[in-house]
N, C-alpha and C positions, 0 to 999 in steps of 0.2 A: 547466605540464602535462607529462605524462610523452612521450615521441615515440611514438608508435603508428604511424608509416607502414612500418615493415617488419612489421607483423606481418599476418595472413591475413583474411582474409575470412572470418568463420562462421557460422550460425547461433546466434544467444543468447539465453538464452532465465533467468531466477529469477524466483523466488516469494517470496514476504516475508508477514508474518503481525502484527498487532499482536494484541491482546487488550483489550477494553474491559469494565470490572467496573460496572455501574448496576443498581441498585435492581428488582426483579421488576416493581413495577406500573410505572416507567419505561420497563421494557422490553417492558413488555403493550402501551404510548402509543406505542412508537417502531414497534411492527408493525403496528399497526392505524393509524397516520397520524394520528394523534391531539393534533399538538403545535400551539402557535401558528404556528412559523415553516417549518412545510409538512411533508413528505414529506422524512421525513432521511434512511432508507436512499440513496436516489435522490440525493438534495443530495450526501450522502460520497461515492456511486461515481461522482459525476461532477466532485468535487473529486479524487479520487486518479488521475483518469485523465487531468485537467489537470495536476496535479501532476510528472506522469510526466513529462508533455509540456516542463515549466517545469527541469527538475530541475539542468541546466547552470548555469541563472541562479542556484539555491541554493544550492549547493555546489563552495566553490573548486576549481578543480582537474580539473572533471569535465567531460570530450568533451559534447558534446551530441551527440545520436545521432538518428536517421531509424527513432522505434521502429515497427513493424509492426502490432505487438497489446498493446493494456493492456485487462487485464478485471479489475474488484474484485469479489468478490464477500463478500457479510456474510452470517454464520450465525450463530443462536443454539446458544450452546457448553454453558450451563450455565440454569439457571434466572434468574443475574442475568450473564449475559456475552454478547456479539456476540461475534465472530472475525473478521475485514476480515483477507482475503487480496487481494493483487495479486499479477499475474500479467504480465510485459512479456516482448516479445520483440523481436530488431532483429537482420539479418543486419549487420554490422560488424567492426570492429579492436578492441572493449571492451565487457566485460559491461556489463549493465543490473541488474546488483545495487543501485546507487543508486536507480534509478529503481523498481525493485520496493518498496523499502525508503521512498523519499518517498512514493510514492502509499499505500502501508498508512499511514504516519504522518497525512499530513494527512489520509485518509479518517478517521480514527479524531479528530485534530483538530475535524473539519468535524461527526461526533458530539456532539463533547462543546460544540460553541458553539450547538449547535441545540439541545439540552437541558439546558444550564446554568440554565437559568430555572427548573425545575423539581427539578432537585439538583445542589447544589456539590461532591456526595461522587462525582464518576463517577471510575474511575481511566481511566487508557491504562497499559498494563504488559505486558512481555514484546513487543515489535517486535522482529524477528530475522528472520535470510535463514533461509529453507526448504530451498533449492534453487540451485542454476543447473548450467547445460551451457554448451558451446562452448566454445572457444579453446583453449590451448596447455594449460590447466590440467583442463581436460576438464569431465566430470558431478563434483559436489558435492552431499553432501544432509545437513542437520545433522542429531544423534543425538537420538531422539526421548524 
């Protein structure tokens, strides 16, 4: 792991975004609660917020951090598309751009196993950092 003990204390705070492409009447089922395996909005944003919480254990290399706030939130983007944004923040020595970035992944994950029974064809496509602030490297926001 990299040394982080001489660096500051900041506020951190990224955003992350996956994109999920499913079928219109799939995605009539998944707003109205309509699946076998329950209430998937809800099952994803509270897999992406564990996820957050997990994200040291996933990925070599990575601080584990004392995050403050993780919010998912899922929007209908298109006629057949959700949008799962996370959102983490943790005052520390290193961003939480991983931890923004696992919790959008497996929220979007945790979609596509709870509706896999119903279509093989769901994508997950386009997961990217949004955002971050803090540290030595300041505010960041990718080109839209």
């Amino acid at each position: 792991m990299v040394d982080i003990s001489d660096k500051s204390e900041t506020i951190r705070e990224a955003r992350a975004q996956s994109l999920v492409r499913l079928n219109s009447q799939l995605l009539q089922k998944v707003m109205d609660a309509k699946l076998p395996k329950g209430d998937v909005l809800s099952t994803a944003r509270i897999a992406g917020i564990m996820a957050a919480k997990k994200t040291s254990e996933l990925i070599p290399m990575c601080h584990p951090l004392a995050l403050s706030k993780v919010e998912i939130s899922i929007d209908v983007a298109e006629p057949d598309s959700l949008v799962i944004t996370a959102l983490c923040r943790c005052t520390g020595k290193t961003g939480v751009e991983m931890e923004a970035l696992t919790a959008a992944s497996v929220a979007a994950l945790t979609l596509y196993d709870m509706c896999k029974s119903e279509s093989k064809g769901i994508v997950i496509e386009s997961t990217r950092l949004l955002e971050k602030s803090g540290g030595k490297s300041g505010q960041w926001s990718a080109q839209q």
